[in-house]
C-alpha positions in Angstrom: 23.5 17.6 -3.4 24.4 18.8 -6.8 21.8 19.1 -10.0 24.1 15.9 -11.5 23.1 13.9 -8.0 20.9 11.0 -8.8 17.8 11.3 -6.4 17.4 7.7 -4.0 13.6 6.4 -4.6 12.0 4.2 -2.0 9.4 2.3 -3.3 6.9 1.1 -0.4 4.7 -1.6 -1.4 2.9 -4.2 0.2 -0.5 -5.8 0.3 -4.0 -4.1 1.2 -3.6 -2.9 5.1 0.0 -3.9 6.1 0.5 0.0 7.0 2.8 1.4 4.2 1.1 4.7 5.6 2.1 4.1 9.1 5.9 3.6 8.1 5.7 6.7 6.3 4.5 8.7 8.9 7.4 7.3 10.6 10.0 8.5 8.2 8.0 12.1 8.2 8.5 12.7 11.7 12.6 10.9 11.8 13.8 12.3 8.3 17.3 12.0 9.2 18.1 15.5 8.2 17.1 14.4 4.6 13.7 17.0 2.6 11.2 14.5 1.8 9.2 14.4 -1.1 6.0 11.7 -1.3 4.0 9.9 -4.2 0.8 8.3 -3.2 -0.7 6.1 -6.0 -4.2 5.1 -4.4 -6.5 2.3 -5.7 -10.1 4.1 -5.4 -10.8 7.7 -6.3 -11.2 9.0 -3.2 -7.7 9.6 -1.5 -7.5 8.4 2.0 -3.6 7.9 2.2 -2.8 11.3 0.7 -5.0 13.0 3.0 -3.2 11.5 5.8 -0.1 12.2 5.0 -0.5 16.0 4.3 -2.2 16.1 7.5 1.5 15.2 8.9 3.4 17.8 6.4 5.9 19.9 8.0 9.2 21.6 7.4 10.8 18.7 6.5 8.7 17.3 3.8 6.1 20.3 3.3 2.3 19.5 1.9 3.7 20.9 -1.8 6.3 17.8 -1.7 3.3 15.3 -0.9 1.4 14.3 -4.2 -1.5 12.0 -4.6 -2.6 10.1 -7.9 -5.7 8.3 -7.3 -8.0 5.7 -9.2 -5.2 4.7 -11.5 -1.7 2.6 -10.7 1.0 4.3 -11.6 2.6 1.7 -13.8 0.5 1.9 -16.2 -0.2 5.2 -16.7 3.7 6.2 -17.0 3.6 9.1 -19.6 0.2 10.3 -18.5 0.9 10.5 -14.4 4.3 9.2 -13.3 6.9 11.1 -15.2 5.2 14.4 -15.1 4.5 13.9 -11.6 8.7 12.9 -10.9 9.7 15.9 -12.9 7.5 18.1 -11.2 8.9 16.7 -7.5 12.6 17.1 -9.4 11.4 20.6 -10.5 10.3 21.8 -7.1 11.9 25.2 -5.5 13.9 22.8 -3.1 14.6 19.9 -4.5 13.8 16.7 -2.5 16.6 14.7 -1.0 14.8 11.2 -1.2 11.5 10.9 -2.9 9.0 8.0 -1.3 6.3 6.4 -3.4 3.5 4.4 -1.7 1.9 2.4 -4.5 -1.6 1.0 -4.3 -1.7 -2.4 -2.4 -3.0 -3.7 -5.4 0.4 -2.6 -7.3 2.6 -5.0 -8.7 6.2 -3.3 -8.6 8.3 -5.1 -10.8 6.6 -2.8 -14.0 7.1 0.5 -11.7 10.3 -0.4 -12.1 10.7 -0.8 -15.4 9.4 2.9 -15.7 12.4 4.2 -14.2 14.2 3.4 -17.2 12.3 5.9 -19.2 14.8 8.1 -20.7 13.2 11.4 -19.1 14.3 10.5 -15.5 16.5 7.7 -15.9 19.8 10.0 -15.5 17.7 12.1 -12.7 16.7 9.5 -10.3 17.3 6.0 -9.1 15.2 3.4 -6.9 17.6 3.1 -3.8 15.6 0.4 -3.1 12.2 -1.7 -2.5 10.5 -2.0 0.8 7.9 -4.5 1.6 5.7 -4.8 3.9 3.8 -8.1 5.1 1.5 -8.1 7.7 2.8 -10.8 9.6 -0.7 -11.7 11.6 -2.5 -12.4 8.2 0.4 -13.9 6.1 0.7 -16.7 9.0 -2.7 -17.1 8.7 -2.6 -17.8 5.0 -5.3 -14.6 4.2 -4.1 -13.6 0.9 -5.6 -16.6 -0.5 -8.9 -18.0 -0.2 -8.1 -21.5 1.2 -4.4 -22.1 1.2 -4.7 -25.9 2.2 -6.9 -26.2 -0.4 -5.0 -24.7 -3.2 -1.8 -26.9 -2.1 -3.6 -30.2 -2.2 -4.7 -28.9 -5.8 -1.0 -28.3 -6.7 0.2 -31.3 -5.3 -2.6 -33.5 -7.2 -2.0 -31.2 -10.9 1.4 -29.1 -10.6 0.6 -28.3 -14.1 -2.1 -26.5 -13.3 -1.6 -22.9 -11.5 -4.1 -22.5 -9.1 -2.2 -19.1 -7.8 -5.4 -16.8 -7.0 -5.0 -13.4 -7.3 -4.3 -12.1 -4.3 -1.4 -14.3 -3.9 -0.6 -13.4 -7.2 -0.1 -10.3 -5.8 1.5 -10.7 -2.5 4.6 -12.7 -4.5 4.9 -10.3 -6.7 5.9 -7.6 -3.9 8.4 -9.9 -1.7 9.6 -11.1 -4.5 11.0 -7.8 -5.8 12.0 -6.5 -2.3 15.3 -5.5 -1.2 13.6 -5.3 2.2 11.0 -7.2 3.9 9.0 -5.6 7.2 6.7 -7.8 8.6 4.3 -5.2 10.1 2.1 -5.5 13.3 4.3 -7.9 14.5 2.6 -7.1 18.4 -0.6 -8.7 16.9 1.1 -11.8 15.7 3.6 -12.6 18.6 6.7 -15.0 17.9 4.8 -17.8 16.9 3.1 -16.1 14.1 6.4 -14.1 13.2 7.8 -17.6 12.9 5.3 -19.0 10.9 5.0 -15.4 8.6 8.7 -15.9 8.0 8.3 -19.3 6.9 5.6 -18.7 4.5 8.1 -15.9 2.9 10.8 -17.9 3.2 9.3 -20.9 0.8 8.4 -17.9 -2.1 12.1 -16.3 -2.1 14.4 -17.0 -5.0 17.1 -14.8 -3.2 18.3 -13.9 0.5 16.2 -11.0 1.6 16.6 -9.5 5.3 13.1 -9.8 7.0 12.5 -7.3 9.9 9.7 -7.3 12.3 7.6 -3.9 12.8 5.0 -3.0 15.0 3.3 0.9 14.6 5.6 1.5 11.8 8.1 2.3 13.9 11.9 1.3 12.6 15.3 3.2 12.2 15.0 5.4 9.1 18.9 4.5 8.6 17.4 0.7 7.4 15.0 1.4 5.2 16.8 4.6 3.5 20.6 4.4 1.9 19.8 1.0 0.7 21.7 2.1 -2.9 19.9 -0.8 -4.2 19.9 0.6 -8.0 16.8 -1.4 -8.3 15.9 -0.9 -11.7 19.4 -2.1 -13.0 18.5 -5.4 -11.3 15.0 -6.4 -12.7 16.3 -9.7 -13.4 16.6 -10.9 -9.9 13.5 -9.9 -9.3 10.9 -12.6 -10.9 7.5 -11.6 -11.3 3.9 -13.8 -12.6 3.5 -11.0 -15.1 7.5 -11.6 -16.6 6.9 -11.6 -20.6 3.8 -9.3 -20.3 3.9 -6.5 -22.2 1.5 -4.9 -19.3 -0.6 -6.2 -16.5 -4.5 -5.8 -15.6 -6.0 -4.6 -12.6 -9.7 -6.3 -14.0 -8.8 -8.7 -10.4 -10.2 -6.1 -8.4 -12.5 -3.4 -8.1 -13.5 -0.6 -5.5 -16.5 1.6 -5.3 -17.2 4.8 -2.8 -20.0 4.6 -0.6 -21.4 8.4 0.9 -23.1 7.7 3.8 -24.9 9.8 6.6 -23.8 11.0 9.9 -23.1 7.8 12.1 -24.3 7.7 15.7 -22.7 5.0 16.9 -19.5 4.1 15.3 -19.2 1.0 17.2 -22.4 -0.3 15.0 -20.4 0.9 11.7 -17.6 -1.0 12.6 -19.3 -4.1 12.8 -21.0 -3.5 9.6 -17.6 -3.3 7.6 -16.7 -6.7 9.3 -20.1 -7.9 7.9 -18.6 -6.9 4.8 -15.4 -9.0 4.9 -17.6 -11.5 6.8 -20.5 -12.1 4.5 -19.2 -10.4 0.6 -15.2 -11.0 0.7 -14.6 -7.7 1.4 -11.0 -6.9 1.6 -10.2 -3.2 2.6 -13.0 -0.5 3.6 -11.1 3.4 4.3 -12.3 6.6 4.7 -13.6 9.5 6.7 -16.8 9.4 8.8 -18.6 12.3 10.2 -19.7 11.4 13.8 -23.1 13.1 15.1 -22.3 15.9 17.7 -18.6 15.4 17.3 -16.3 17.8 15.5 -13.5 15.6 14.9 -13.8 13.6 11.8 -13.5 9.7 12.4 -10.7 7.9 10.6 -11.6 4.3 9.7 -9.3 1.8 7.9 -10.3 -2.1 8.0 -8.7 -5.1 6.6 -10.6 -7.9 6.5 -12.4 -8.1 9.7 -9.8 -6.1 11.2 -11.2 -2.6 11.7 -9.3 0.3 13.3 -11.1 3.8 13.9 -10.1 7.2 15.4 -10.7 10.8 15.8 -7.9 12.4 13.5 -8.9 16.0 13.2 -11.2 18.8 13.7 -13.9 18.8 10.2 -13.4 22.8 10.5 -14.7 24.6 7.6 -14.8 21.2 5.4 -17.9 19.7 4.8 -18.5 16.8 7.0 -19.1 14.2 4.6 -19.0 10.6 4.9 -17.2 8.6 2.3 -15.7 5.0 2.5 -13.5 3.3 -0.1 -14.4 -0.2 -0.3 -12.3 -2.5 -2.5 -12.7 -6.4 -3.5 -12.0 -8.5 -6.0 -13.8 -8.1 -9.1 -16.3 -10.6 -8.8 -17.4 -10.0 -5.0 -18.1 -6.2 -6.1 -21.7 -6.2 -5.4 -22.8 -2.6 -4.6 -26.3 -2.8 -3.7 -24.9 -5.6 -1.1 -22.5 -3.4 0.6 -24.5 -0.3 0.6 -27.6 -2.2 2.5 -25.2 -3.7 5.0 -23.3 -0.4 5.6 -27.0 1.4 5.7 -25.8 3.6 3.0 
């Protein structure tokens, strides 16, 4: 690669849980000769993703090629966070052969893409294309909004009233500006739900876009890199609710971090974080758990009711604190709630 090469972005995006870690871990360990370089843009202030992924650094894409930006999307924060950070990752002692971002899953990425057009990087780098992923269990069961039925039978009886909720708000966003749609944990949702999660994509798209079932994050490397999409040449097939904004607002959703002591029985914690999706509307609890009388720190990352946990690695010389990142939309935020049910 010469210093005139443009360098291929993949933007990963995709909503709260559908494992845009996972698949990145995935193209870690199968690079496909290519030095990696990461961007993690977290919703929250305390980094869960990051930490995972330099946990996973190696020759191939060492730790100094994995950066974290945390409790602020990148999009809107270009001069302040993005473009420093891309110029740094440009600037590095080896320069990366393909640079991955994993925005927020709160993130729309139609303005992310807009900021590659900023003259500092534009003749430096280009986005070789737009990955999303959609967990195929929950978008058959209709979970990124409240009450689907409900909000159809509105449309049908005003269709000049939008009675879009955020969250699906969201979720369009993404597969709409996707060059490349994975529908994740497709061993959870089985072909009837792959069927009906393809339908329910299928009815949003404006344009043919290959959808590709996932389970584990596991996929050849050679279809989600190479793409030479030149995404941010082609905004315009790529509609978005925010088109004519001059920005967009995050005010939707809000996250707090909740410290917590050493858990005995992590069985009882995870059914407290589905109490949380369960009884506040609760969409995404992450972080790090210190177990008593085990050295290994416990990973936990929910989604809903959905809660996954395991023993990731030894706590070592770090503190063993407790932190989880829980995240909601703005108005089911209530802290007090969610620290009496997690015991905090």
């Amino acid at each position: 690669m010469t210093d005139l090469t443009k360098i291929p972005v993949t933007v990963i995006t995709g909503f709260l849980g559908a494992g845009k870690t996972t698949l990145i871990r995935h193209l870690m360990q199968n690079p496909q000769g290519k030095r990696l370089a990461i961007l993690v843009n977290e919703f929250g202030t305390v980094g869960v993703d990051g930490d995972i992924l330099k946990s996973c650094a190696d020759e191939n894409c060492p730790e100094e090629n994995i950066v974290e930006l945390a409790n602020g999307c990148i999009c809107c924060t270009v001069a302040d966070d993005f473009i420093p950070t891309i110029e740094a990752l440009m600037a590095l002692p080896r320069r990366p052969d393909h640079i991955l971002i994993e925005t927020s899953g709160l993130a729309l990425p139609k303005p992310l893409l807009k900021a590659f057009d900023w003259p500092a990087i534009r003749s430096k780098i280009t986005v070789d294309g737009v990955i999303a992923l959609a967990d195929a269990e929950a978008v058959a069961a209709g979970r990124f909004a409240p009450d689907v039925a409900a909000v159809d039978a509105q449309r049908a009886a005003d269709d000049s009233i939008d009675h879009e909720t955020p969250l699906s708000e969201v979720f369009e966003d993404q597969i709409l500006c996707a060059d490349l749609i994975l529908l994740s944990k497709a061993d959870l949702a089985g072909d009837a739900g792959l069927a009906a999660a393809r339908g329910v994509i299928a009815a949003e798209m404006t344009r043919s876009v290959p959808m590709i079932a996932m389970t584990d994050g596991v996929i050849d490397p050679r279809v989600i890199l190479g793409l030479n999409a030149a995404a941010e040449d082609d905004l315009a097939a790529r509609p978005s609710h925010h088109d004519g904004h001059d920005d967009h607002e995050h005010e939707d959703f809000d996250s707090i971090v909740v410290d917590l002591p050493e858990v005995a029985d992590p069985a009882d914690l995870a059914s407290r974080i589905q109490r949380l999706a369960r009884e506040l509307n609760i969409l995404r609890v992450k972080g790090h758990v210190a177990v008593s009388g085990k050295p290994m720190r416990l990973l936990v990352q929910a989604v809903g009711e959905r809660v996954r946990r395991q023993f990731d690695r030894p706590w070592g010389d770090a503190p063993r604190r407790s932190q989880l990142v829980v995240i909601a939309e703005h108005d089911d935020i209530d802290e007090a709630a969610i620290r009496a049910v997690l015991g905090a």
